[in-house]
Residue, then its C-alpha position, 0 to 999 in steps of 0.5 A: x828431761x835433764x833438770x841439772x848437771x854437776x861435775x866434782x872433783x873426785x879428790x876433794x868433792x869441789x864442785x867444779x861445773x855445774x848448769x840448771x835447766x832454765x825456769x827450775x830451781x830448788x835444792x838439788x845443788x845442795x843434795x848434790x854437793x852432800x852426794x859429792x861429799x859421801x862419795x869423796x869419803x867412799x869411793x867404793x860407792x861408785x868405783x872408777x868406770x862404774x855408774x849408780x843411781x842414788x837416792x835422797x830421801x827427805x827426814x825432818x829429824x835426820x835432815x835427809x839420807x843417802x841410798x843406793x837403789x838396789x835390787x832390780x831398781x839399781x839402774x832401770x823402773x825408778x818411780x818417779x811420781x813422788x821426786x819433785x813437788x806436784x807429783x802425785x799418783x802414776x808416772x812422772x814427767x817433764x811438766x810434774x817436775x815443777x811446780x807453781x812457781x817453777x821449783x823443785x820441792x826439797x822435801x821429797x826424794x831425789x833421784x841421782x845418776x852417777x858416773x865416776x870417770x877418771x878424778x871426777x865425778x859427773x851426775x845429773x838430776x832427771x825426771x824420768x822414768x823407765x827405760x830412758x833412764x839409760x838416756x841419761x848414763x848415756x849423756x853422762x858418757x857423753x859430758x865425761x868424753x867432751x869433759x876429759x878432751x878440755x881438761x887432763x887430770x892433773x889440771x882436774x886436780x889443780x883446779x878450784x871450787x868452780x875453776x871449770x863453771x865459766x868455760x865448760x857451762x855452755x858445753x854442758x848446756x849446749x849438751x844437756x838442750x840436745x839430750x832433752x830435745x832429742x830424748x824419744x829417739x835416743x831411747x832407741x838408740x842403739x847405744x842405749x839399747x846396748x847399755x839396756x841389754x848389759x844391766x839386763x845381763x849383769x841381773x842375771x849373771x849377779x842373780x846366778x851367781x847368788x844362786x851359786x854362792x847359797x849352793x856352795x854354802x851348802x855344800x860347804x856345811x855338808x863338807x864339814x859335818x861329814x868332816x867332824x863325823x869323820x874325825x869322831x870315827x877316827x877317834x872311836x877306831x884309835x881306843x879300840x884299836x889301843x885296847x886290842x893291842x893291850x889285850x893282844x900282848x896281855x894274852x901273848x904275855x900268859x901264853x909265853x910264861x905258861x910255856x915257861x913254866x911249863x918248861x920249867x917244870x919238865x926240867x926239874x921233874x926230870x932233874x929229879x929224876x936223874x939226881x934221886x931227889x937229892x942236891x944237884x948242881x945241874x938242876x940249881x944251873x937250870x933252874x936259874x937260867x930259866x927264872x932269869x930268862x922269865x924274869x926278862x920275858x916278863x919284863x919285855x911283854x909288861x913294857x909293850x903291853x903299856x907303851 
């Protein structure tokens, strides 16, 4: 059963309508006026087109809070047994919602469906459980269609606390009487059965791609170990290929002057040879050009042996 209905602007949290079920009162206005509130000061709560249902759960020291149901309770199986006063162990209904005096009790939760419709924000306060919980989305839909035909946005805007509570409470009345009278068979509805089947595949599809997220985490963290190996690797290869290089010239450098004097020493063997041992102006001329061209050659190798 619908028990109340409140519709606030989504600029500044006004109340602008609001409409009780006959013979019940309690605290709920005031909850829901807090609700209205948090969701002016965090839209992201309830996007725009989007729909939730929240919570709010009695604390003695805190004076109450806010929660959003999650999990597989974010729209559908809310228990209800402990919402009003009088509530005890099973299911709610109707009759539990009250009690003696006809009141709901403010010091138990309170379950709150929400629906952000384009600068306002319709909710309503039911007691039911299970799948007709998607009844009530569906006459959230409803009062936002019949909402938005009477009133723009900007004139939604421009209104004041309670602008719209005079002339839209019988609509909501009138709306709210037929939902109740009529509430088994609208859990059969069609569109409702429509709404049940969405949320049920939006479970799955969040639950998949929760599954993916953790997939590529791993794969990710696997990516960047074998990254960080093979930058080591790189690292290792780059010393060894440097030392190599230097050995390599190092090894080049002793080959070329052992060739040098070598040759060097041919010269002047057959130099004194030719000259008997004596002064020769050919063997000096020689014996320069090649000490000049191994001081070059030891030059250029000892340059690329350290480059």
């Amino acid at each position: 059963m619908i028990i109340y209905t409140v519709i606030g602007k989504e600029e500044d949290g006004a109340v602008l309508v609001e409409s009780s079920h006959e013979g019940i009162e309690g605290n709920y206005p005031i909850i829901a006026t807090q609700l209205l509130e948090r969701l002016r000061d965090d839209p992201s709560l309830v996007p725009n087109g989007n729909r939730k249902t929240f919570i709010h759960r009695e604390d003695i020291e805190t004076g109450g809070n806010f929660a959003v149901c999650g999990g597989s309770d974010s729209l559908w199986g809310l228990g209800a047994s402990s919402w009003f006063g009088g509530g005890g162990g099973g299911n709610s209904s109707s009759g539990a919602a009250t009690s003696g005096a006809g009141t709901i009790s403010g010091g138990l939760d309170h379950y709150f469906h929400v629906l952000h419709g384009e600068s306002a924000f319709y909710i309503c306060l039911s007691d039911d459980t299970g799948r007709q919980t998607g009844v009530n989305f569906t006459y959230l839909e409803d009062l936002q269609r019949d909402f938005a035909a009477k009133y723009t946005p900007n004139k939604i805007n421009r209104a004041k606390a309670y602008g719209m509570d005079k002339a839209f409470r019988p609509a909501i009345e009138k709306l709210a009487h037929h939902y109740n009278v009529n509430r088994e068979d609208m859990a059969t509805d069609q569109r409702i059965v429509q709404l049940s089947s969405q949320v049920d595949d939006l479970k799955n599809v969040v639950g998949k791609n929760i599954g993916l997220i953790l997939q590529r985490g791993e794969s990710i963290g696997q990516l960047a170990t074998k990254s960080e190996q093979m930058e080591a690797d790189a690292s290792v290869f780059k010393k060894r290929s440097t030392t190599l290089k230097r050995k390599m010239c190092w090894e080049n450098l002793k080959a070329n002057l052992t060739l040098i004097l070598v040759a060097v020493a041919l010269i002047v063997f057959l130099a004194l040879a030719i000259c008997g041992g004596g002064k020769c102006i050919v063997v000096n001329i020689l014996l320069r050009r090649h000490a000049a061209r191994a001081a070059v050659a030891l030059h250029l190798h000892g340059r690329s042996l350290f480059d």
